[in-house]
PATORKOL-48803 format. One record per residue (C-alpha): x, y, z. Coordinates in steps of 0.001 Angstrom, whole numbers. Example, Ala and Ser with C-alpha at 12.3 -4.5 7.8 and 13.67 -1.06 7.14 Angstrom:
{site {12300,-4500,7800}};
{site {13670,-1060,7140}};
END
This chain:
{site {0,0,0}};
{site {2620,2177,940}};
{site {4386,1508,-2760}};
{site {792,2429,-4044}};
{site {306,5552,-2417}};
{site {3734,6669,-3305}};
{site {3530,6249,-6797}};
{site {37,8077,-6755}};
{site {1573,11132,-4483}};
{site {4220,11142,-7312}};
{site {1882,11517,-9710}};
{site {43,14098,-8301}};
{site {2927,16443,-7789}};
{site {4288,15953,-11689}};
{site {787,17124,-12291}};
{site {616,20173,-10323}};
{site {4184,21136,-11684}};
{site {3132,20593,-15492}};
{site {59,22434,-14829}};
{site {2112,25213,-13274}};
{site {4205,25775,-16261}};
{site {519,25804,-18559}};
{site {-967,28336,-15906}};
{site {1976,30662,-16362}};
{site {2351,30231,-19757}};
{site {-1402,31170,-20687}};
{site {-1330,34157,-18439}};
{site {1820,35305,-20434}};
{site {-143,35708,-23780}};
{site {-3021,37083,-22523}};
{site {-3312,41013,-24217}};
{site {-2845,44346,-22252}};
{site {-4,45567,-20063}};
{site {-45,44847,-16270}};
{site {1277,48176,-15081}};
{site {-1304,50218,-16542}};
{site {-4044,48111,-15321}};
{site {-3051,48844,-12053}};
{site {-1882,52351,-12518}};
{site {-4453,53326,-15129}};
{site {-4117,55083,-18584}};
{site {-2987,58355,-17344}};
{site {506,57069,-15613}};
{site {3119,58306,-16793}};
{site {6056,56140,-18636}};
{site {8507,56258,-15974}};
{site {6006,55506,-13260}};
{site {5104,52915,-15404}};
{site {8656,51553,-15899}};
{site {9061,51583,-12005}};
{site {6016,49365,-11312}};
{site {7388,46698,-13993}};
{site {10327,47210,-12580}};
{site {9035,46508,-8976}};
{site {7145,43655,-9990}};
{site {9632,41588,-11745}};
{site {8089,42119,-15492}};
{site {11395,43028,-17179}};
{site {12645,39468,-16409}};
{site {13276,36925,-18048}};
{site {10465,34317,-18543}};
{site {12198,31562,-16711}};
{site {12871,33820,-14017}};
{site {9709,35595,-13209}};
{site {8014,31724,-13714}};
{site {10703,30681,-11089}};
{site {9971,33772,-8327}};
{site {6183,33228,-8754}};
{site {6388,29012,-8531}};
{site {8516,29504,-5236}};
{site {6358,32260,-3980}};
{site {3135,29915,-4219}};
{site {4847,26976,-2831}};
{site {6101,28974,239}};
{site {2734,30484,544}};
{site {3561,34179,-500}};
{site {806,34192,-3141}};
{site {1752,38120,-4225}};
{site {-1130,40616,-4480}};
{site {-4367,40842,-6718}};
{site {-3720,43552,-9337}};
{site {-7588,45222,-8582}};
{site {-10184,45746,-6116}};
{site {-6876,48086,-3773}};
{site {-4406,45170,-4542}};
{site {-5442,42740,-1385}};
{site {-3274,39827,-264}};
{site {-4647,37152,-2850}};
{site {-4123,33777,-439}};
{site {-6287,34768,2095}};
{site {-8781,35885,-553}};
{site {-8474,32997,-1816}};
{site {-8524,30829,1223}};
{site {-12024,32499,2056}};
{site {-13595,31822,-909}};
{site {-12195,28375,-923}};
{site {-13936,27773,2482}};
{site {-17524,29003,1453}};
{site {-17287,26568,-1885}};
{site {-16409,23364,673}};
{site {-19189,24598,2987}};
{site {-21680,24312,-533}};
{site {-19733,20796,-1228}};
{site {-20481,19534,1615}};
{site {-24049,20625,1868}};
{site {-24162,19207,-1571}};
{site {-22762,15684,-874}};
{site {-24952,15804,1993}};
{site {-27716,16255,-9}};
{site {-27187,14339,-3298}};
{site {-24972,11009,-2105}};
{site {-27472,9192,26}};
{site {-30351,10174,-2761}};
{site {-28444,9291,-5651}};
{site {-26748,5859,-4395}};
{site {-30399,4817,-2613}};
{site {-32044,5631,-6074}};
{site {-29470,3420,-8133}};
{site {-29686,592,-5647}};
{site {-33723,-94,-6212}};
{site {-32866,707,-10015}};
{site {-30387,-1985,-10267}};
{site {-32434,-4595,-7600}};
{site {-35448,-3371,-9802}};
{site {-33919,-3792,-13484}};
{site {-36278,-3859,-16538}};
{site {-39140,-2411,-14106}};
{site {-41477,247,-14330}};
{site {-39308,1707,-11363}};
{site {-36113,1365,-13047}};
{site {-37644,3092,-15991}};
{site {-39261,6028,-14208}};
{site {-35563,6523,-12326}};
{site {-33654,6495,-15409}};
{site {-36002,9043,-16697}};
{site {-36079,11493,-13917}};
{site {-32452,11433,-13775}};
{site {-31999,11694,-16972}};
{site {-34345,14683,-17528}};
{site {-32686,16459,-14708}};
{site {-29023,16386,-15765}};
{site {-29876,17162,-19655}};
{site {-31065,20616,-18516}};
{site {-28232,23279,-18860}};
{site {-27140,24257,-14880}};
{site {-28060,27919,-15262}};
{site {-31556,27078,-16231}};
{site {-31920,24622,-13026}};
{site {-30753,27347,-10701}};
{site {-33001,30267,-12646}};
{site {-35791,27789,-12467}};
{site {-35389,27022,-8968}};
{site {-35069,30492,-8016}};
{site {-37993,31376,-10086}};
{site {-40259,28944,-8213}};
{site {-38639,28672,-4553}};
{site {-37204,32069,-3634}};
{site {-39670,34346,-6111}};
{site {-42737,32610,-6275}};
{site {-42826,30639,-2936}};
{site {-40320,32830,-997}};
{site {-39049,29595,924}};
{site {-35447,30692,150}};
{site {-33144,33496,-652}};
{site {-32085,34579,-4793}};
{site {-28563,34518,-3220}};
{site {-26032,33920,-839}};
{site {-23885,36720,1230}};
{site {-22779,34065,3636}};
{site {-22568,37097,6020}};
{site {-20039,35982,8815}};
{site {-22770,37129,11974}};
{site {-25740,34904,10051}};
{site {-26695,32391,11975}};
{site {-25874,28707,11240}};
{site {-29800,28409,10101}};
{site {-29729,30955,7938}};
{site {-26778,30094,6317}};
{site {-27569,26771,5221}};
{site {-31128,28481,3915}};
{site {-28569,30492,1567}};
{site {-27193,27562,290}};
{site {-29992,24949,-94}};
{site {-30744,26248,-3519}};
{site {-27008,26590,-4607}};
{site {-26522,22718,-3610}};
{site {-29884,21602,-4929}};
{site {-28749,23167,-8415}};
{site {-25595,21040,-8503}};
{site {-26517,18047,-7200}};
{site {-28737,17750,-9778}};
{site {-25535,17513,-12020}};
{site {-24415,14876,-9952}};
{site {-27586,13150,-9612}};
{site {-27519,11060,-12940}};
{site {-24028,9728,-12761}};
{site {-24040,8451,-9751}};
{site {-27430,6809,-9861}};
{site {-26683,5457,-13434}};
{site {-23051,3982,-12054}};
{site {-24765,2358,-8893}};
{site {-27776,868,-10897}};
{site {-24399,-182,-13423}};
{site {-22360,-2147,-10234}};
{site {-25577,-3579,-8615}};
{site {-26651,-4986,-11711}};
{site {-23273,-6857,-12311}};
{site {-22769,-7805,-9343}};
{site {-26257,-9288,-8726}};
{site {-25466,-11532,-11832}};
{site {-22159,-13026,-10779}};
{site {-22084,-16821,-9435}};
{site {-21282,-16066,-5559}};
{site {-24923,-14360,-5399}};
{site {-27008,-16844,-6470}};
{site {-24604,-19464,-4168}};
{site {-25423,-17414,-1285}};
{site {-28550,-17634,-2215}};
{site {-29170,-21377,-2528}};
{site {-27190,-21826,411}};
{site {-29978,-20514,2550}};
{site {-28807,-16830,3098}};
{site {-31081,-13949,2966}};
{site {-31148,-11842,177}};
{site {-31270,-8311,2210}};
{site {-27694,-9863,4079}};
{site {-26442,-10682,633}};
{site {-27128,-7115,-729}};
{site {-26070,-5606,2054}};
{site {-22391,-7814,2856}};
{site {-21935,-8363,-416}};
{site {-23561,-7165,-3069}};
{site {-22990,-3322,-1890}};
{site {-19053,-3774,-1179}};
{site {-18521,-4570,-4753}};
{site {-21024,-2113,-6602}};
{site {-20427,464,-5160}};
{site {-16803,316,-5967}};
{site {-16625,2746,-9224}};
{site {-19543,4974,-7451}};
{site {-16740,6004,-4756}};
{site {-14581,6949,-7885}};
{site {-17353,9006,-9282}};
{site {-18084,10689,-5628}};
{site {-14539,11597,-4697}};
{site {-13903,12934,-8472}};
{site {-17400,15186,-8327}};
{site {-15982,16857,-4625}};
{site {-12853,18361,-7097}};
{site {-15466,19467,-9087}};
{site {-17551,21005,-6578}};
{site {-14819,23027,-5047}};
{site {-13941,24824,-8133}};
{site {-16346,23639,-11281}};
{site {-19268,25779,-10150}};
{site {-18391,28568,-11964}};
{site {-22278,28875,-13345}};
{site {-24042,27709,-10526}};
{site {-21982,30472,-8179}};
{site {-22679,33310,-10639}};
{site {-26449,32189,-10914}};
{site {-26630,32567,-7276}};
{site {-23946,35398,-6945}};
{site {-22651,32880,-4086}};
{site {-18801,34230,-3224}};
{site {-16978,30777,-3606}};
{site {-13920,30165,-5787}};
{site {-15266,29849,-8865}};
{site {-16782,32926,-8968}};
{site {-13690,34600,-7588}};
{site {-12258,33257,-10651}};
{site {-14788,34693,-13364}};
{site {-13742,37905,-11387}};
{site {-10504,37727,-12051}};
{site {-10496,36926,-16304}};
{site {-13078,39642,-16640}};
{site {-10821,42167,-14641}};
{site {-7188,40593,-16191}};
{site {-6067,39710,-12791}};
{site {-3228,37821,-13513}};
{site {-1755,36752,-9851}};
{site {-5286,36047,-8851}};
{site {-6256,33901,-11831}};
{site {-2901,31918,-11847}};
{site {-3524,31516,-7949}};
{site {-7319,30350,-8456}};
{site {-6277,28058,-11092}};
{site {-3880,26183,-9199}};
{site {-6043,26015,-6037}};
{site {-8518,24165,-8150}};
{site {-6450,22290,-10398}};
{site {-4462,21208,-6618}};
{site {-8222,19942,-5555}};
{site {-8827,18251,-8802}};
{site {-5622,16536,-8519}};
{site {-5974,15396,-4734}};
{site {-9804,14220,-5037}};
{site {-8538,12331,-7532}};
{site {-5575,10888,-5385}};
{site {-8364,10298,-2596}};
{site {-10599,8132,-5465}};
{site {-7846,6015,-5805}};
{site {-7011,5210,-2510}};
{site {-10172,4478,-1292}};
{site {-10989,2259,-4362}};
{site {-7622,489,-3324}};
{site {-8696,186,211}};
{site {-12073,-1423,-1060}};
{site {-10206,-3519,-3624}};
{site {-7354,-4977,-2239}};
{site {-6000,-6388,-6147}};
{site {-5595,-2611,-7280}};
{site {-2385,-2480,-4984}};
{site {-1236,-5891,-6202}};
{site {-1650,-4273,-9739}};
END
């Protein structure tokens, strides 16, 4: 296991390296000059010369990629170019806490539906149930995510008034309120995350319900519930673990539509912020944040699918 995870840990950082040198390299070619965004277009040239100067921006390539790589390791993220040039990690940091409070009210919210829903679909294959499942679920993730969340707000903030159009997350809210704020939010993605899990765990139950050791447990006088529960479950539910732990990378920095439907302050709409405005430290910085939880949800689906399946390590 320990050969496993080291290979895998490995992996991840060549990834986060490689997609350093992408990050930089896009934000290199993007048009405009830096030090007039920040001083405007009535600084003067020298003034201008002294901020590049000041910044590093008459360096080398290699050398400014080599400053801002060490600075982001060490945790010295710089300075966002706009909005009075804040300190762009804790900015960051904050916005990366409110998008794993919506995860988590989203996992909360979708996992136990989703997986209980693919269960009876794959116990109930060929049914009228399984039909009426695959249906719903597939209705629900066809629909573009900004017209779930304008339809959502539309009939449960507007019409109904149960909930909030958006989310301040204000830090003095209580905990009740708060989680109002997000209900919609989380509803809105876990519909995106509805269908794939249900159709995977409908997928595993229906293998695994067809392999010989069932139908021996079976005949041997074991009950059926025991067998899908000890059994059956273990195995099925296998590649739905995958598809969990790869949709929590998603759901800390993929809801870039879902956040700006809401105007909920998480990550990803920090990030739209920063491409519309040019922000180049605060992009680069947002990108690798997300990228980083991409990366490590996808190190965390492959450990737990190792735990579960003992002959991935062997392999």
């Amino acid at each position: 296991m320990l050969r496993f995870l080291t290979r895998r840990l490995a992996l991840l950082a060549l990834t986060l390296f490689l997609t350093s040198i992408l990050v930089f390299a896009s934000t290199q070619i993007l048009p405009g000059d830096v030090a007039r965004l920040i001083l405007g277009r009535e600084a003067q040239e020298q003034a201008l010369q002294d901020l590049r100067e000041d910044l590093g921006l008459n360096q080398p390539l290699p050398v400014q990629y080599t400053a801002w790589l060490t600075g982001f390791v060490s945790g010295d993220w710089g300075r966002a170019f706009t909005g009075g040039r804040p300190p762009i990690r804790p900015l960051v940091m904050e916005r990366l806490g409110r998008s794993m409070q919506l995860a988590l009210v989203t996992l909360i919210l979708t996992v136990p539906l989703s997986v209980t829903l693919g269960v009876i679909a794959g116990l109930r294959e060929n049914t009228w149930i399984d039909s009426l499942i695959n249906i719903l679920t597939l209705a629900v993730v066809g629909l573009p995510e900004f017209v779930t969340g304008l339809v959502l707000i539309n009939v449960f903030a507007l019409g109904l008034g149960w909930f909030p159009t958006g989310a301040t997350l204000s830090a003095d809210a209580p905990l009740g309120e708060l989680l109002r704020q997000m209900i919609l939010p989380a509803v809105a993605a876990g519909f995106v995350m509805m269908a794939y899990i249900v159709r995977m765990t409908r997928a595993g139950v229906i293998d695994e319900m067809k392999k010989t050791y069932v139908r021996t447990a079976v005949l041997k006088g074991l009950p059926r519930r025991q067998v899908i529960l000890r059994h059956v479950l273990r195995n099925a539910l296998l590649p739905t673990v995958t598809v969990i732990a790869l949709s929590v990378g998603w759901l800390i920095g993929g809801l870039i539509v879902i956040e700006n439907v809401f105007n909920y302050p998480g990550l990803g709409r920090l990030m739209t912020a920063a491409v519309e405005d040019k922000d180049i430290p605060l992009m680069q910085a947002t990108v690798m944040v997300v990228v980083f939880f991409f990366a490590l949800a996808n190190l965390a689906a492959d450990v737990v699918y190792a735990l579960l399946n003992p002959r991935i390590r062997l392999e």
